[in-house]
Every structure is written in C-alpha cells, then in structure tokens.
C-alpha positions as CSV (number, residue, x, y, z in Angstrom):
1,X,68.9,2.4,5.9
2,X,66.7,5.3,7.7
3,X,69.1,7.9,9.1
4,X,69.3,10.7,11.4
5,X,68.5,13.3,8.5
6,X,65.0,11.0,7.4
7,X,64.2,11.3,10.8
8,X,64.5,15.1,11.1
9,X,62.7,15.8,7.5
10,X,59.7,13.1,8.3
11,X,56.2,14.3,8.2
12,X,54.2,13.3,11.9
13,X,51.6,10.3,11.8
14,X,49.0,10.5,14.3
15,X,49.4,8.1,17.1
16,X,46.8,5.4,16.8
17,X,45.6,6.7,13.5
18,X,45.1,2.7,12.1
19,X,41.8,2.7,14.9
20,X,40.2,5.4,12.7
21,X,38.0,5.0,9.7
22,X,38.7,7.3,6.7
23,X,36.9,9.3,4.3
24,X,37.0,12.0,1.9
25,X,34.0,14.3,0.5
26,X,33.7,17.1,-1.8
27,X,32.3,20.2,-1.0
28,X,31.0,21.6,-4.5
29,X,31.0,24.9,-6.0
30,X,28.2,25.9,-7.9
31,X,27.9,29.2,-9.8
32,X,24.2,30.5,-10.2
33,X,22.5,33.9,-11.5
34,X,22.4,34.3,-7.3
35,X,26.5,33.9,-7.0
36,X,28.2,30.9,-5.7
37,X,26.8,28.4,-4.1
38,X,27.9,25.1,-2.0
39,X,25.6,22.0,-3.5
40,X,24.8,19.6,-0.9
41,X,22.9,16.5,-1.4
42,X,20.0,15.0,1.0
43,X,20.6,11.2,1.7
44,X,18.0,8.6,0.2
45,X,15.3,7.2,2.7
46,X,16.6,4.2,1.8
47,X,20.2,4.5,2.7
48,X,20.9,2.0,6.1
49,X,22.9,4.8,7.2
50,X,21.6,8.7,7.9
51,X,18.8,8.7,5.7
52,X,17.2,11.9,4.8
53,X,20.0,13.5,6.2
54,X,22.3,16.4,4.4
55,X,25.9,16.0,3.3
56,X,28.4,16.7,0.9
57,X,29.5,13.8,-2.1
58,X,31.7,11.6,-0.2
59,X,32.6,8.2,1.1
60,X,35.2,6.1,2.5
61,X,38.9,6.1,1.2
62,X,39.1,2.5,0.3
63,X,43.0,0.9,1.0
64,X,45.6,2.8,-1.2
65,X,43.4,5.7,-2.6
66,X,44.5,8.8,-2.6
67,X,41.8,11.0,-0.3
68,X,41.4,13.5,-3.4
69,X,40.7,10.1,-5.4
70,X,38.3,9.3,-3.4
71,X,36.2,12.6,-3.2
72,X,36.3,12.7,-6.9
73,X,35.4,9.4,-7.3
74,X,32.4,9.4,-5.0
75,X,31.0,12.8,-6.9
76,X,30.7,11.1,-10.1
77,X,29.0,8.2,-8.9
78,X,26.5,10.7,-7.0
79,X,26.3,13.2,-8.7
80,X,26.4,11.2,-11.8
81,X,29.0,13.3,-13.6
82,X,32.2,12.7,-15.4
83,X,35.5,13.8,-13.6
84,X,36.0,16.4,-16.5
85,X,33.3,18.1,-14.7
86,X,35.1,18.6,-11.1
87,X,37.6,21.2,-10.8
88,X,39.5,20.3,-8.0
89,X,40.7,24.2,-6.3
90,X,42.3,22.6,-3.0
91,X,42.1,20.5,0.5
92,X,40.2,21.8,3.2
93,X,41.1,21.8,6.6
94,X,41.0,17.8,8.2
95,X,38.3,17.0,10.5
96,X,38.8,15.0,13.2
97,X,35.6,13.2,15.0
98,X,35.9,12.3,18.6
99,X,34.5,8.9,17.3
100,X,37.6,7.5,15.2
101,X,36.7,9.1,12.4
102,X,39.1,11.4,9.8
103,X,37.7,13.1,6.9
104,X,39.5,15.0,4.3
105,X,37.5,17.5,2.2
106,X,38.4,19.1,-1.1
107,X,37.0,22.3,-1.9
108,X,35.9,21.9,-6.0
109,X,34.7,23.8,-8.6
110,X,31.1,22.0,-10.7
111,X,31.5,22.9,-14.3
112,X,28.3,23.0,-16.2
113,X,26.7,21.1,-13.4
114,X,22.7,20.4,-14.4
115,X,21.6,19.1,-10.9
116,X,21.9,15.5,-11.9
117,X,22.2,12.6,-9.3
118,X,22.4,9.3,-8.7
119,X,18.4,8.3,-6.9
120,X,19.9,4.8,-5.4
121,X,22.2,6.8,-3.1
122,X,20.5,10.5,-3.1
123,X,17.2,11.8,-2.7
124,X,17.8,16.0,-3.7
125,X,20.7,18.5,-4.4
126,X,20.4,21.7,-2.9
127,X,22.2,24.8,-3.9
128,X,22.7,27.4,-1.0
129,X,24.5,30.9,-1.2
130,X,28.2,31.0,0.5
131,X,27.0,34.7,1.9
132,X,24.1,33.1,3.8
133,X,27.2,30.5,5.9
134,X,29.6,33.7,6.1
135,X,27.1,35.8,7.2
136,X,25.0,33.7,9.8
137,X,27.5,31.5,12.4
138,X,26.4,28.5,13.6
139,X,24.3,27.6,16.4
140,X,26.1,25.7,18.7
141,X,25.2,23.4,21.3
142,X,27.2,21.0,23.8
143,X,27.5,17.1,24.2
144,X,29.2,15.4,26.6
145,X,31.9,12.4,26.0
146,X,31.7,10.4,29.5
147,X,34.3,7.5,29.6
148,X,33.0,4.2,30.4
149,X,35.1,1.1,31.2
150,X,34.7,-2.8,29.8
151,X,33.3,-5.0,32.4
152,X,36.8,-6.4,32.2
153,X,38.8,-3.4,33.0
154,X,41.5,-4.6,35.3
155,X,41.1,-1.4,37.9
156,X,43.5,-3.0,40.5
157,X,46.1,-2.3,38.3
158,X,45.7,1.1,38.4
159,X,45.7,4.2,41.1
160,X,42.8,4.5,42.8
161,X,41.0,1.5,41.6
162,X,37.4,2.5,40.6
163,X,37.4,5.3,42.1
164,X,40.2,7.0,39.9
165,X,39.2,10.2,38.3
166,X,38.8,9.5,34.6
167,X,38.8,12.4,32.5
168,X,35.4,13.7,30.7
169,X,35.0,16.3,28.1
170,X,32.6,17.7,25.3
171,X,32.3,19.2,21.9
172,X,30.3,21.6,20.6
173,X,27.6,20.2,17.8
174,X,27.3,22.8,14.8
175,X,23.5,23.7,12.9
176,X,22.9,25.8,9.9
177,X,19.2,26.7,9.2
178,X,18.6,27.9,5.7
179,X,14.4,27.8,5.1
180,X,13.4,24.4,5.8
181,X,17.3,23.0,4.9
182,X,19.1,22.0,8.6
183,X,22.6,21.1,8.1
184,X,24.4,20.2,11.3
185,X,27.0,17.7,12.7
186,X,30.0,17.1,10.8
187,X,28.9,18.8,8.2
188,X,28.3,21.6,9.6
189,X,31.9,21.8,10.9
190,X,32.7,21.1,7.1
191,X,30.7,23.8,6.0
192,X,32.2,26.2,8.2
193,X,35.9,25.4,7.4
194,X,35.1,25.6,3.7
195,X,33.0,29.0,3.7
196,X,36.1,31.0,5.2
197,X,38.7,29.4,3.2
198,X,36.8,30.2,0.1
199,X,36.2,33.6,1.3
200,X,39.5,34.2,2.4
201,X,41.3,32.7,-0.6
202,X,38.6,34.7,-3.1
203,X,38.3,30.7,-4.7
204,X,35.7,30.1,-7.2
C-alpha cells in the first residue's frame, strides 16, 4: 500500500494531461566545415498534414514508448539512418501548446550524417548555423485564444449566465528567417530552447 512517504517523494502529473496528444522530435546536430549546425527537414507536398512546412524529425509517442524512443525512432525512419548514427546528448526543455499538445525534444548529435532522407515523408534537409539562432532572436507576433462555449453550455448554472466574464488570453507566435528558409510556430519555440541550451552547456 501507497503511504505517506510515496506521497511526499512522488513526481507531479499534470492535471488533465490524458486530453493532450504527445510527441517527441529530435533536434539534430550537424558538424560542417561552417561549425555546427541544427538539420531541419521541409515536409513532403504530399504529407495531409503541414506540407512544405519546416520541422525537426519527429512524431507521435505511440502508447508505452519512451519519448527519447520515439525521437529516435522517427529519425531513422526520416532521415533514413541507423540509430548507431544518433548520439543522443540530452532532453530539451517540454513544450507545451495551448492546443493539447506536449512535445518532448532531445537535443542529438548526427554522426557521419550524408543528408540522406526518406522522399515519402520529406521533401529537403537543411543545415543552418547555431550562431545565426543565437545571434538573431525571433520575431514575435501575437494571437489571441478567445473562449467559445458549446451550444449546449448550461449557462444558468453558473454566475452571471451569459454574460459572465470568461477569461481570454494570447501567445506570442515565433519566426526565424534564414535566406529564403522561414521557420516559425512550434518550431521556432523549439529552436529557441535548443540554441541556448546548446550554447550554454558548450554541447556538440
């Protein structure tokens, strides 16, 4: 039986966490002649979801997988390397999407990488210095989360009926410009996290 000291030495869940959809990515290191570099991909035209747009390896944690698992996991299939090739240096920061969604990144090293990838799921890799993301911040720009209620909301049963003063708020939505590449959403916010961790742990 679960005691007093289990309860004290218990790592917090997140309330309502089972609502969110998980995934994990890797955000690559890629040594060039230039330095180090973060490797992104650019999505197939032909993905249902965010074609043409840039990301990091990734995909969702299926049931019992480990997150670090799963970022390996999808790199090889994208990528199309073997997992000897991934050097796994740590986690990154968790993002949290006002949209129910959690992704865990892992910051990992690309041993002899030769720009390989999988055409089905990726249309490009793109190499692009860590200076240029430590030395240019973001531009940032705001959207607003307005709460609307089901036709079936049961506002009698609540102060001020209709009229009660739901709460509204925003977050800020992150773009890198680096020549013609545009990284911005969650990545962004990704790429951010990483590029001062891996400055200020020296990694790579």
């Amino acid at each position: 039986m679960l005691g007093m000291a289990d309860f004290a030495a218990r790592r917090p869940g997140m309330i309502g966490e089972d609502r969110f959809t998980k995934y994990a990515v890797l955000v690559p290191i890629v040594e060039t002649a230039e330095g180090q570099t973060l490797l992104f991909e650019k999505r197939s035209g032909s993905l249902r979801r965010q074609p043409g747009e840039i990301c990091f390896p990734g995909g969702k944690i299926e049931r019992g997988e480990p997150p670090q698992t799963c970022a390996v996991r999808e790199a090889t299939e994208e990528l199309c390397i073997p997992e000897s090739q991934i050097n796994i240096l740590g986690p990154c920061d968790i993002f949290v999407s006002p949209f129910d969604i959690i992704i865990y990144p892992f910051i990992g090293e690309l041993i002899d990488y030769r720009y390989t990838y999988n055409p089905e799921e990726v249309a490009d890799v793109i190499a692009v210095p860590v200076d240029h993301f430590l030395e240019n911040p973001p531009e940032k720009y705001k959207s607003t989360i307005v709460s609307r209620q089901s036709e079936d909301f049961p506002f009698e049963r609540i102060p001020g009926g209709e009229n009660y003063p739901w709460a509204s708020g925003s977050y800020d939505v992150l773009f890198y410009q680096y020549n013609d590449l545009l990284i911005w959403g969650i990545t962004a916010y990704l790429v951010q996290s990483a590029a001062e961790l891996i400055d200020r742990y020296r990694l790579g």
